[in-house]
VEXDREN-2710 file (C-alpha; in Angstrom, 1 decimal):
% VEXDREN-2710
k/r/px/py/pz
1/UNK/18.2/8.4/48.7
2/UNK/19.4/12.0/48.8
3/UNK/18.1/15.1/47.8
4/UNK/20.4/15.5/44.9
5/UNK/19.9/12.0/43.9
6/UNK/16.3/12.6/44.0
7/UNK/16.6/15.5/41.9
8/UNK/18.6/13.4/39.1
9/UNK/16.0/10.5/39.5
10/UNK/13.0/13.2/38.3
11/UNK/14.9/14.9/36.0
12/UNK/15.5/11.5/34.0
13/UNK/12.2/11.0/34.3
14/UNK/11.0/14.1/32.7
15/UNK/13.8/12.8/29.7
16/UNK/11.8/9.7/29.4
17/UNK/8.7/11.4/29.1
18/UNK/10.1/13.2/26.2
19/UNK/11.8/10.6/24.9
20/UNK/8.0/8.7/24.4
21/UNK/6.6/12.1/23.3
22/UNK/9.8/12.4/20.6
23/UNK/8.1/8.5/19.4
24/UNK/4.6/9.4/19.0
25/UNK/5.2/12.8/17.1
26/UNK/7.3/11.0/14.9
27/UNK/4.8/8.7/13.6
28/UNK/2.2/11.8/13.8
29/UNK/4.7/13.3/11.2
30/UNK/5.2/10.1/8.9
31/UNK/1.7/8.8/9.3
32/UNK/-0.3/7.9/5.6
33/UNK/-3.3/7.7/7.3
34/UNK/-5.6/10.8/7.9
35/UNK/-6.5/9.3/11.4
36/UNK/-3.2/8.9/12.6
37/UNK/-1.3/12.2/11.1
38/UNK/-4.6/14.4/11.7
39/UNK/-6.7/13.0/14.2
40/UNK/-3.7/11.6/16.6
41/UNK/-5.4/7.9/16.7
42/UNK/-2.1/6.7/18.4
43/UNK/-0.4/6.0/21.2
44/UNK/3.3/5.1/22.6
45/UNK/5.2/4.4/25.2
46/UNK/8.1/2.8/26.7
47/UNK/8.4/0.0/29.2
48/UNK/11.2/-2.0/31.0
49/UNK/12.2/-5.8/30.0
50/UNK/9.5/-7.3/32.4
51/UNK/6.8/-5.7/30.2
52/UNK/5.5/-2.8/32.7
53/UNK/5.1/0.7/31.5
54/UNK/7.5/3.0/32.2
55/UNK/5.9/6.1/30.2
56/UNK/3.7/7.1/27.9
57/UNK/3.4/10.2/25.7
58/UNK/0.9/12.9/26.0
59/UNK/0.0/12.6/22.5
60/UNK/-2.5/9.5/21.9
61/UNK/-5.8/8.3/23.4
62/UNK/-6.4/6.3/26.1
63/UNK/-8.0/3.0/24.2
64/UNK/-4.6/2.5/22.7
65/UNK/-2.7/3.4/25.4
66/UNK/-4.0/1.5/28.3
67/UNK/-4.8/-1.6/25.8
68/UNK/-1.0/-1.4/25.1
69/UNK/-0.3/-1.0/28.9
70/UNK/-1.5/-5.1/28.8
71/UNK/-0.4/-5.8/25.5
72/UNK/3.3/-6.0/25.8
73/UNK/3.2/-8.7/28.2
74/UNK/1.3/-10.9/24.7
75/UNK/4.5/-10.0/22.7
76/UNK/7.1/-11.3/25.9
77/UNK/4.7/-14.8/26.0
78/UNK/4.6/-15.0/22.2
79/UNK/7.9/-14.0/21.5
80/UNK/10.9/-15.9/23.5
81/UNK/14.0/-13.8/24.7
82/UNK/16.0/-15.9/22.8
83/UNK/14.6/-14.4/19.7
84/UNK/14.3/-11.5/20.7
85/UNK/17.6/-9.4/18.7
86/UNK/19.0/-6.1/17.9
87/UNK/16.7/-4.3/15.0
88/UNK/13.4/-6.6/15.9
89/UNK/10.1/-5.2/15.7
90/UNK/6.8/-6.9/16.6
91/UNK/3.5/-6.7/15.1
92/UNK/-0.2/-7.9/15.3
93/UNK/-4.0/-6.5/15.3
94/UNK/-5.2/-9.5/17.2
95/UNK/-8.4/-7.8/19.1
96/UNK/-7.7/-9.9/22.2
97/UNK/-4.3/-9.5/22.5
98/UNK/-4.1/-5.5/21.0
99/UNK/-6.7/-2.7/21.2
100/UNK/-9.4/-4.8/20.8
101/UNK/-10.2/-4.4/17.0
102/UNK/-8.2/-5.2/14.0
103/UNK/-8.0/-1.9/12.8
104/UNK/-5.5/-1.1/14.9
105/UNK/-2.2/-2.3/14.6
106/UNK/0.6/-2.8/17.3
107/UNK/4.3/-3.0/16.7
108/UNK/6.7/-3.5/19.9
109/UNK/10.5/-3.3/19.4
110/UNK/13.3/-4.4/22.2
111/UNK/15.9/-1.7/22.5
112/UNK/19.5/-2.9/23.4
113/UNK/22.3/-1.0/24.9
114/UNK/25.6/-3.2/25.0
115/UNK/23.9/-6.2/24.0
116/UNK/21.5/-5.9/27.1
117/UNK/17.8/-5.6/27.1
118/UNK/16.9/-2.7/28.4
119/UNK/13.5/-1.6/27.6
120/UNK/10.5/-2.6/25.0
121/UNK/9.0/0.8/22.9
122/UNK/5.7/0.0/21.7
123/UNK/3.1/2.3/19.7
124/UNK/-0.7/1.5/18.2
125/UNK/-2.5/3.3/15.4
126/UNK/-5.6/2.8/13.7
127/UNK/-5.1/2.2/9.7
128/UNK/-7.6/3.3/7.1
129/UNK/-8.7/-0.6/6.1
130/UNK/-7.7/-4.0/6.5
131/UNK/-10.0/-5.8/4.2
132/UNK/-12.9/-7.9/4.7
133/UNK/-16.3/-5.8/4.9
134/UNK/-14.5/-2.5/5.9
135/UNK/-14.8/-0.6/8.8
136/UNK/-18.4/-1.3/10.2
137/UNK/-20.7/-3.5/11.9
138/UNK/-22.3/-5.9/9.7
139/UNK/-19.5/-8.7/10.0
140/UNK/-21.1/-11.6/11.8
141/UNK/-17.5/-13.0/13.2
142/UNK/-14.0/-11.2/13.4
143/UNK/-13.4/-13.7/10.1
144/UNK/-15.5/-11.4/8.1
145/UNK/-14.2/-8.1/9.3
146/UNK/-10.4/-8.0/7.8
147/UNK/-6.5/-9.8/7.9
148/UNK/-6.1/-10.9/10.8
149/UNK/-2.1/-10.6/12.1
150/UNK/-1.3/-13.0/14.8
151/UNK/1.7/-12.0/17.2
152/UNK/4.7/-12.6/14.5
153/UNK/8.3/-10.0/13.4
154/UNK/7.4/-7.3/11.0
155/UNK/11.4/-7.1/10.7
156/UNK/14.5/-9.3/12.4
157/UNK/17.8/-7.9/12.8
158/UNK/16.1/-4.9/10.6
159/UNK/15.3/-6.8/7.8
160/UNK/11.7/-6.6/7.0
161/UNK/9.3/-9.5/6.6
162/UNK/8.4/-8.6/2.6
163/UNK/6.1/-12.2/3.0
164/UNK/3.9/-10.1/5.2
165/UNK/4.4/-6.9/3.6
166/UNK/3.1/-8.6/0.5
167/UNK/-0.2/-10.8/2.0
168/UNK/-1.1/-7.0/3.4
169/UNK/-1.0/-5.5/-0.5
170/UNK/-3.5/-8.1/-1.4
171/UNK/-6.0/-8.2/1.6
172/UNK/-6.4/-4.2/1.6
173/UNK/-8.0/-1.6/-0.6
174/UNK/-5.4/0.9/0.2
175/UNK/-2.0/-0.8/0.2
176/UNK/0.1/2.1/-0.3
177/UNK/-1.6/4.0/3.2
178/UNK/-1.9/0.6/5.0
179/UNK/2.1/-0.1/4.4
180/UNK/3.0/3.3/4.5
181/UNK/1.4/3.1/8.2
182/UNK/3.6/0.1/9.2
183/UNK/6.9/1.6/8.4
184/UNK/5.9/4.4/10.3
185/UNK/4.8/2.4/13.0
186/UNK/8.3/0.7/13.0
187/UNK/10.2/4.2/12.3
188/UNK/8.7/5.6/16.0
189/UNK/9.8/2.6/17.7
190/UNK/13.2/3.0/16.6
191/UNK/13.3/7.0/16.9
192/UNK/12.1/5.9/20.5
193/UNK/15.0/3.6/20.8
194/UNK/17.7/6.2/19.3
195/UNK/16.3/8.6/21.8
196/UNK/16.8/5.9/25.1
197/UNK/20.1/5.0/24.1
198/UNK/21.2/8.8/23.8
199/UNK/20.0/9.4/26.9
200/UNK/21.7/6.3/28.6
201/UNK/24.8/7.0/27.8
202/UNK/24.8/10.9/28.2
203/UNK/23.4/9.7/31.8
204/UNK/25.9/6.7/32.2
205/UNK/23.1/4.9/32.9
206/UNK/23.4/0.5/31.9
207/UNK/20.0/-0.3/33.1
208/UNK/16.5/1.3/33.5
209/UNK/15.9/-0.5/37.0
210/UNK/16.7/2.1/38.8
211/UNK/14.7/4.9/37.5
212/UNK/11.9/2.4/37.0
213/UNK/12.4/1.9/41.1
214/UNK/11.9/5.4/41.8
215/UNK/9.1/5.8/38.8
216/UNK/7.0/3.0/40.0
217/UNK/7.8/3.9/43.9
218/UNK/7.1/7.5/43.5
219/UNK/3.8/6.2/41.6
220/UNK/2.1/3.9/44.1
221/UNK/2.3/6.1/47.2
222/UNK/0.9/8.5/45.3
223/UNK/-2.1/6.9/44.9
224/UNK/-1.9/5.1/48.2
225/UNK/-2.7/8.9/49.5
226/UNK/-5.1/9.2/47.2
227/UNK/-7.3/6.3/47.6
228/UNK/-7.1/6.8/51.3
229/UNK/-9.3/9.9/50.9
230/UNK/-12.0/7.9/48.8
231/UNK/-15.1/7.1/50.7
232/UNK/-15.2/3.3/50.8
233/UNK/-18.4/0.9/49.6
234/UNK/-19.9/0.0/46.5
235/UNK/-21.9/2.1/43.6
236/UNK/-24.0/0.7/40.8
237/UNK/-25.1/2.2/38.0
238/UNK/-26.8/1.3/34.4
239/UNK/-26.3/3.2/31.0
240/UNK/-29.2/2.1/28.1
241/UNK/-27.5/2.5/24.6
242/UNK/-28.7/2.5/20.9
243/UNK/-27.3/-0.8/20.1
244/UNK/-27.9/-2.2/16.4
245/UNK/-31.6/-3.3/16.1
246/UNK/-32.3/-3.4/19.8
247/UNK/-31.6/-1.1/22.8
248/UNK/-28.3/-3.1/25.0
249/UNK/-28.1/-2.0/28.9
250/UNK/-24.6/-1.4/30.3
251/UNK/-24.2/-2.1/33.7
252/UNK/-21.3/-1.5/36.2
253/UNK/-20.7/-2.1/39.9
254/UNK/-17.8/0.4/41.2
255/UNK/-16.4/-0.5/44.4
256/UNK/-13.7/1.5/46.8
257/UNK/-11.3/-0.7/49.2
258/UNK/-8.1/0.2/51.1
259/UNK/-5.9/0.8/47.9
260/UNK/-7.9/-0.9/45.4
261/UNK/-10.8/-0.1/42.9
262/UNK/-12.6/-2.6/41.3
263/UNK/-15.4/-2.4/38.7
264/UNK/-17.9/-4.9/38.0
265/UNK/-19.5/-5.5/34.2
266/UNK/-22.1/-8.2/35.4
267/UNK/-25.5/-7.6/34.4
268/UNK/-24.7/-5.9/31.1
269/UNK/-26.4/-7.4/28.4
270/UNK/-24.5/-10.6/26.0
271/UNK/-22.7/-10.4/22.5
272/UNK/-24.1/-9.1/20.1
273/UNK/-24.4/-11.1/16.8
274/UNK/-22.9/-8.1/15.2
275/UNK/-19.8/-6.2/14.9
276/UNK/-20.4/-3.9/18.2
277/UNK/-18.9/-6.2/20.6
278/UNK/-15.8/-5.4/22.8
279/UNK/-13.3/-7.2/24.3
280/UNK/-11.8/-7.3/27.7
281/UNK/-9.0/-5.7/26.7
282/UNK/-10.1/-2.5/25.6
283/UNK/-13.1/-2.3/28.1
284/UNK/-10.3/-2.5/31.1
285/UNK/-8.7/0.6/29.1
286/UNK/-11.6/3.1/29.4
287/UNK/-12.7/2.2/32.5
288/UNK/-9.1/2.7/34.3
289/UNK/-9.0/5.7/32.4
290/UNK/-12.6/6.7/34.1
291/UNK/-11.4/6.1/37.3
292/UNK/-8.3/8.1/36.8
293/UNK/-10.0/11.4/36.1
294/UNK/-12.2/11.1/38.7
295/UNK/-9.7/10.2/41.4
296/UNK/-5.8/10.4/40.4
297/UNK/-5.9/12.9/37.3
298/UNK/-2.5/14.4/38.0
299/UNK/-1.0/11.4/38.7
300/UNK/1.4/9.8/36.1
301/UNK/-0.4/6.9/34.0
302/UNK/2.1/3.8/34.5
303/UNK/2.0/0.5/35.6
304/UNK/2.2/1.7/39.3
305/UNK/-1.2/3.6/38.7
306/UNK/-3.1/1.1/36.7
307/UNK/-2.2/-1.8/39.2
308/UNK/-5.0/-0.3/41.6
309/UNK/-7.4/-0.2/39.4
310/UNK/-9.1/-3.9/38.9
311/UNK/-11.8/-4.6/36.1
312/UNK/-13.7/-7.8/36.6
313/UNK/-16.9/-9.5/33.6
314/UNK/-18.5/-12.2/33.0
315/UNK/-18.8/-13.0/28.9
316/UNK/-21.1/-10.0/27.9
317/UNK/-20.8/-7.4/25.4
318/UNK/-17.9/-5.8/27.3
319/UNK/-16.7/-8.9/27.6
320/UNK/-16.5/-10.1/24.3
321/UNK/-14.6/-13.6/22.9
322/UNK/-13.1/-14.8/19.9
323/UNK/-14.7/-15.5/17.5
324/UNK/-17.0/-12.2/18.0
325/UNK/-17.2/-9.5/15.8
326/UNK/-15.4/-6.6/17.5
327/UNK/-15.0/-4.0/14.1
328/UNK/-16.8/-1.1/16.1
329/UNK/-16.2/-2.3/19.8
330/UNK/-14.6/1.7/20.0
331/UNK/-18.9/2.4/20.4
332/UNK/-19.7/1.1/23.7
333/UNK/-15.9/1.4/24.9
334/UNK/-16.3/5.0/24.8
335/UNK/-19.6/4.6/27.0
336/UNK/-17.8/3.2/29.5
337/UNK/-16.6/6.4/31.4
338/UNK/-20.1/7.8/31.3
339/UNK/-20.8/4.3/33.1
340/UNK/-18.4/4.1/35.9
341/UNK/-18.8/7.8/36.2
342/UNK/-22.4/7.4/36.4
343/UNK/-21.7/4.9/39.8
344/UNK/-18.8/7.4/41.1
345/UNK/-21.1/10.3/41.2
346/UNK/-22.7/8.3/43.7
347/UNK/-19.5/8.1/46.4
348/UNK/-18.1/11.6/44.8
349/UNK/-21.6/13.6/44.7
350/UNK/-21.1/17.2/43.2
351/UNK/-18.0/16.7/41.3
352/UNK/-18.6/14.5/38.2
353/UNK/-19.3/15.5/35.0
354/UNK/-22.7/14.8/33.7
355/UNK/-23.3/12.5/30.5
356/UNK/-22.0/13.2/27.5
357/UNK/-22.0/12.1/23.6
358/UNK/-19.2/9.3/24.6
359/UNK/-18.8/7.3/21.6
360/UNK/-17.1/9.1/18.2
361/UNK/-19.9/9.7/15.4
362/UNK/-16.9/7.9/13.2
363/UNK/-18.2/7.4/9.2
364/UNK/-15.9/5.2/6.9
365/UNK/-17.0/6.3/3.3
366/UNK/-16.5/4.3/0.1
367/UNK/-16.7/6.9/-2.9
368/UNK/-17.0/5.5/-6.3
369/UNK/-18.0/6.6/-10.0
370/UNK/-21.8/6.8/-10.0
371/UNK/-23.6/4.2/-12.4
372/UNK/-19.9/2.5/-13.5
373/UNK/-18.8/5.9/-15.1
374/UNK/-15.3/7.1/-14.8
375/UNK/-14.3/8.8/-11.9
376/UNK/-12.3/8.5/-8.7
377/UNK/-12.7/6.0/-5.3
378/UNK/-11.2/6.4/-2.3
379/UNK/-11.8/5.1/1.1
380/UNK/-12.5/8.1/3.2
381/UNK/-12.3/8.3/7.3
382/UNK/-14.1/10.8/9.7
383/UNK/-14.2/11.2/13.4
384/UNK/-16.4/13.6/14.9
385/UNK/-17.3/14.4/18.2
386/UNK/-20.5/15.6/20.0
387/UNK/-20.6/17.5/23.1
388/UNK/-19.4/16.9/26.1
389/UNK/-21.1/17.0/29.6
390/UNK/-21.3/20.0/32.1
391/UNK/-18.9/19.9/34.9
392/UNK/-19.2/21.0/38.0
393/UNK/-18.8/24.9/38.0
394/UNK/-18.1/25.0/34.5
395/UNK/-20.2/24.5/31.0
396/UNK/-19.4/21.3/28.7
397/UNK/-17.3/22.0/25.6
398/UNK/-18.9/21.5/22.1
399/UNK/-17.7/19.0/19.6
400/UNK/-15.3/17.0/21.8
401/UNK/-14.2/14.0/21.8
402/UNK/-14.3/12.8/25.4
403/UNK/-13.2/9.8/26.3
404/UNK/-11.5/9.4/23.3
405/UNK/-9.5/12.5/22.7
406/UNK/-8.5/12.6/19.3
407/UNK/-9.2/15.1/17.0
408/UNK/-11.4/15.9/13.9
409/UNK/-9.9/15.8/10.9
410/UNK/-9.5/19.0/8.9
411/UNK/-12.3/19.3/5.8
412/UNK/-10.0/19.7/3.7
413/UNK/-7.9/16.5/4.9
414/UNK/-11.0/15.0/4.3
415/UNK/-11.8/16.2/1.3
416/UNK/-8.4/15.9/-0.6
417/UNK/-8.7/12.2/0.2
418/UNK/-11.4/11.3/-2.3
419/UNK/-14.4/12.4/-4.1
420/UNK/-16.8/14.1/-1.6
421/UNK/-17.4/17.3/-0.5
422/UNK/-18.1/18.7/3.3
423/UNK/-20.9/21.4/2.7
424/UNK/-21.6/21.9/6.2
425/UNK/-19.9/21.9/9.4
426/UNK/-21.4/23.7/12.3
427/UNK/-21.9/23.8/16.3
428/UNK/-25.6/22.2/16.4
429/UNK/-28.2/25.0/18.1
430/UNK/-30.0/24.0/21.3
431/UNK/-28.5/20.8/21.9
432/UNK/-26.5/21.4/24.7
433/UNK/-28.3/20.0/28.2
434/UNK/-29.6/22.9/30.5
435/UNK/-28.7/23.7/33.7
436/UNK/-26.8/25.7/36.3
437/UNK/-23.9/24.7/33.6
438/UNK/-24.7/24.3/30.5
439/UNK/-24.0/20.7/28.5
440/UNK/-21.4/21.2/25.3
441/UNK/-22.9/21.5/21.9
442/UNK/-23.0/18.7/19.2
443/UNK/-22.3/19.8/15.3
444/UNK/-23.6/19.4/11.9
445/UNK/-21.9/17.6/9.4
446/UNK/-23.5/17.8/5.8
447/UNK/-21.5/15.3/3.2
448/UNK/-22.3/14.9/-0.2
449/UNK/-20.3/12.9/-3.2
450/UNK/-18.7/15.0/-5.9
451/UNK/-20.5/15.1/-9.1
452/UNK/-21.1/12.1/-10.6
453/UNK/-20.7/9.5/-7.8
454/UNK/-22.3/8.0/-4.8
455/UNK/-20.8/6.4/-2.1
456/UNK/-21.6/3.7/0.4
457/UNK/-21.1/4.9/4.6
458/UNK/-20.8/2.8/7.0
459/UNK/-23.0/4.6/10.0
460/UNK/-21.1/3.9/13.7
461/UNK/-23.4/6.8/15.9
462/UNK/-24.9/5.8/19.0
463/UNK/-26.8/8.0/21.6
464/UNK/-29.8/8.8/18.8
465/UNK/-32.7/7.0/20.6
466/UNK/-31.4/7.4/23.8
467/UNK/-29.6/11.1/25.1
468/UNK/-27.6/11.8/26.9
469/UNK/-28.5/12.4/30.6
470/UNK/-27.6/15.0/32.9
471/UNK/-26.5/14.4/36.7
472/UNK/-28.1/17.0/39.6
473/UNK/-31.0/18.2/37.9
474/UNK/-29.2/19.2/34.5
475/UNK/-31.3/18.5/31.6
476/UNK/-30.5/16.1/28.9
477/UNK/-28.6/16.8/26.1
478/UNK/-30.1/16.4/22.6
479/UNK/-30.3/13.1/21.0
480/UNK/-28.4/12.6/17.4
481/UNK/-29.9/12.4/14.2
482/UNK/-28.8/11.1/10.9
483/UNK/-30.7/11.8/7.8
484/UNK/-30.3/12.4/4.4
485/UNK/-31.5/16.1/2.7
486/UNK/-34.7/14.9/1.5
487/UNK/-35.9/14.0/4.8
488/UNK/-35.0/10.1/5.2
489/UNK/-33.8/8.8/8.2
490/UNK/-30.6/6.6/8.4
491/UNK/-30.1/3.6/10.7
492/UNK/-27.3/4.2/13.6
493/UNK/-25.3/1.3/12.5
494/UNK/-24.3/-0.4/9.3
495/UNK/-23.7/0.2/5.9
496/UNK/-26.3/2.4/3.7
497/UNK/-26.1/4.5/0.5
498/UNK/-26.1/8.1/-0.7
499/UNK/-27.4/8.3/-4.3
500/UNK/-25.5/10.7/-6.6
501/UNK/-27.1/14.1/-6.2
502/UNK/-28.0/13.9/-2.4
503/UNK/-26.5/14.7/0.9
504/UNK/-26.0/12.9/3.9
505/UNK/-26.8/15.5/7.2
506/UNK/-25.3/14.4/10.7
507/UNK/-26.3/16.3/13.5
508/UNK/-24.6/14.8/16.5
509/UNK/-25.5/14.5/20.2
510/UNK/-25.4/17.8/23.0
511/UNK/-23.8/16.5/26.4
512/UNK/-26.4/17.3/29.4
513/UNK/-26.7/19.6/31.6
514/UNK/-25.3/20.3/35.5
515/UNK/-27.7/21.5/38.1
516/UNK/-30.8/23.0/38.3
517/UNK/-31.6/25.2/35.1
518/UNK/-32.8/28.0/37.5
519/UNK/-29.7/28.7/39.2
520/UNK/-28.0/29.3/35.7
521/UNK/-26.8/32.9/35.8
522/UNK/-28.6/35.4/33.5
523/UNK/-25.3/36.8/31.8
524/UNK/-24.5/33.2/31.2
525/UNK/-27.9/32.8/29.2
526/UNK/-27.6/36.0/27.7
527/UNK/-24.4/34.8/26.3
528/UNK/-25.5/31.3/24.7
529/UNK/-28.0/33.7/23.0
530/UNK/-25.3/36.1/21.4
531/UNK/-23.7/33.1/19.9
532/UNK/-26.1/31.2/18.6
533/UNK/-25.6/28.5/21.0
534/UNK/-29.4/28.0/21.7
535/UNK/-32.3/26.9/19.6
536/UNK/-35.5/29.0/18.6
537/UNK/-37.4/27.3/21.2
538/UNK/-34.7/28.0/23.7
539/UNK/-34.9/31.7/22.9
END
């Protein structure tokens, strides 16, 4: 191929980029839900007619994205191409077959030019509710824990399926956000699609198997160069988590060969009889995603990359199957990377990050009148974020969400969406690991109901009896706590009350530390002091 054709080649490719980013703000911008339009609890992308992702947009987090990375393929093997028409769109939340809970829904829509397949967009987001016991961990099977959607058209020939739009108004608490999701859901699909089509025909392009060619090509000797520079052998490592009544053991076996990198789940402990389980599905997501930052960060996430990568359990709690409950399988998903991390710091010593809060302190509230008196409900959805570990050379930040990415929600997003009131919100003194880089700060989250109600919370925290550790001497971050303000301790997991008149206190895991404390440099320390970031023991 020549130069000039080379040039053209990456330049479309760069318009295909944009063209999936152009999808996922769209739905950012139409979104109902306060995780989806504030948090960015989405993903999209675009992928050719054999199912194999082409692109996906910057905007999103990685358990959606790589989860849909598999997920199109389901739609193709539900969905014959002889049904497949102009103005379709695609739906389900089936955990096994989308992101692994059925919070999330995914919609896939073929894009025509000419009458021709050309591509598939598809997109994810996470919806405020979807019935059964809410958002939480107490469902004993997936039956309990909402609607479930098999593989089926949200709209034909761009008629939509009012049947379905009608069984969701009755299974949900909050119809008009849940609905007003799957339009949007459908609406970035078809901006995506607009966008393609534009973009073909400005290009005079009929088909996307060319630039798929050079995307894919370009792709996999990429990372042929880069897994040639990986030392080669096998790493194990084990991560001990809260779990619901009982402490569960993660364990992961990372191995290196020419142009492949497989991870092992064996030995991590089996389902759970409760809602904390995770499938395959969403597993595979975070631990690809692991071993892209640690050894092809820059290079584009596409079905090229991800075919390297191979993820490999037997039936455990990573490995969850139907019918386990999977509402809160986002908890050890997001321990994952700290996990396969944990065994690549072994083959990559001195340049991984050290342990850090992993799974989002997420609280689903259900706000109601106090004592059957008049007053407002809501459903009400946080994500919050403790500290991240120290890297290598550089302190951890405080209050991110690592693996996941998204964002917090604004307070007062929060608060306008029902009867509750933030009082506190606040990097968490002294709770960052030491070390020659110091780990990133948790927070602390004070909630209380408005006068005269209460509300129910459904508590998804993890890392509270067990902290998070730091790698090369670093010191381990603080452990969580949850609490309310007269001193009583909360459970990790499940739903629990807050009585009108009292307030519910989060204070949410430090990431840990990098290197030995005694190498930290003294303008560094004299720093965390100026800001407050230590505690008064630290001082």
């Amino acid at each position: 191929m020549s130069d000039i054709a080379d040039i053209r080649m990456q330049v479309m490719w760069n318009r295909l980029i944009s063209v999936v980013e152009e999808q996922a703000l769209t739905l950012l911008r139409t979104a109902f839900s306060t995780s989806v339009r504030e948090s960015g609890d989405l993903s999209a992308g675009v992928f050719d007619p054999r199912g194999r992702m082409l692109a996906q947009a910057v905007t999103g987090t990685p358990g959606h994205v790589n989860t849909m990375a598999e997920a199109v393929a389901h739609f193709m093997d539900a969905i014959p191409r002889e049904e497949m028409f102009e103005g379709d769109t695609y739906v389900t939340n089936d955990p096994w077959l989308g992101t692994g809970h059925l919070h999330d829904i995914t919609m896939v829509s073929p894009s025509f030019l000419n009458g021709e397949l050309v591509a598939f967009f598809a997109c994810t987001a996470h919806v405020v509710d979807v019935g059964g016991r809410g958002f939480g961990a107490d469902a004993k099977s997936v039956y309990e824990e909402g609607i479930q959607i098999p593989i089926m058209k949200f709209a034909e020939r761009g008629k939509v399926n009012l049947d379905l739009v009608r069984i969701l108004r009755a299974n949900v608490r909050e119809p008009n956000q849940v609905v007003g999701d799957f339009y949007s859901l459908a609406a970035c699909n078809d901006v995506g699609h607009r966008r393609l089509v534009e973009m073909m025909r400005e290009t005079e392009l009929d088909t996307l198997e060319g630039l798929g060619q050079f995307i894919f090509s370009r792709t996999h000797d990429a990372m042929v160069e880069r897994l040639a520079g990986l030392p080669k052998g096998s790493w194990s490592n084990e991560l001990v988590t809260d779990g619901y009544d009982a402490p569960i053991k993660l364990a992961a076996k990372v191995t290196v060969r020419e142009n492949e990198v497989e991870v092992d789940f064996t030995g991590t402990d089996p389902m759970s009889r409760y809602g904390i389980n995770t499938p395959i599905i969403y597993t595979k997501a975070y631990a690809c995603y692991a071993l892209k930052c640690a050894t092809a960060p820059d290079i584009p996430n596409n079905a090229a990359s991800l075919a390297f990568y191979t993820v490999t359990s037997p039936v455990n709690i990573l490995n969850a199957v139907r019918p386990a409950p999977v509402a809160l399988r986002h908890i050890f998903g997001h321990m994952v990377p700290d996990l396969v991390l944990g065994a690549l710091a072994q083959a990559m010593p001195g340049k991984i990050l050290s342990e850090g809060a992993g799974a989002l302190w997420n609280i689903h509230i259900s706000a109601r009148p106090a004592n059957g008196g008049e007053g407002r409900r809501a459903e009400v959805l946080m994500f919050n974020s403790g500290g991240m570990g120290a890297r290598p050379g550089i302190d951890g930040p405080s209050a991110t969400a690592f693996p996941s990415g998204v964002h917090t929600m604004p307070v007062e997003a929060t608060e306008h969406t029902g009867p509750i009131v933030v009082w506190r919100k606040e990097l968490r003194p002294g709770s960052g690991g030491d070390g020659e880089f110091r780990g990133g700060l948790g927070q602390i989250i004070e909630i209380a109901p408005m006068e005269g109600h209460e509300f129910d919370f459904s508590a998804m925290f993890d890392r509270i009896h067990h902290a998070p550790r730091g790698r090369d001497g670093g010191g381990n971050g603080a452990a969580g706590i949850v609490r309310l303000d007269d001193g009583t301790l909360m459970r990790p997991k499940g739903w629990q009350h807050v009585p009108a008149g009292r307030r519910l206190i989060m204070e949410l895991p430090g990431g840990g530390g990098f290197g030995d404390p005694a190498k930290r440099a003294p303008e560094a320390r004299a720093a965390d002091r100026s800001k407050g970031y230590l505690s008064e023991n630290d001082k």
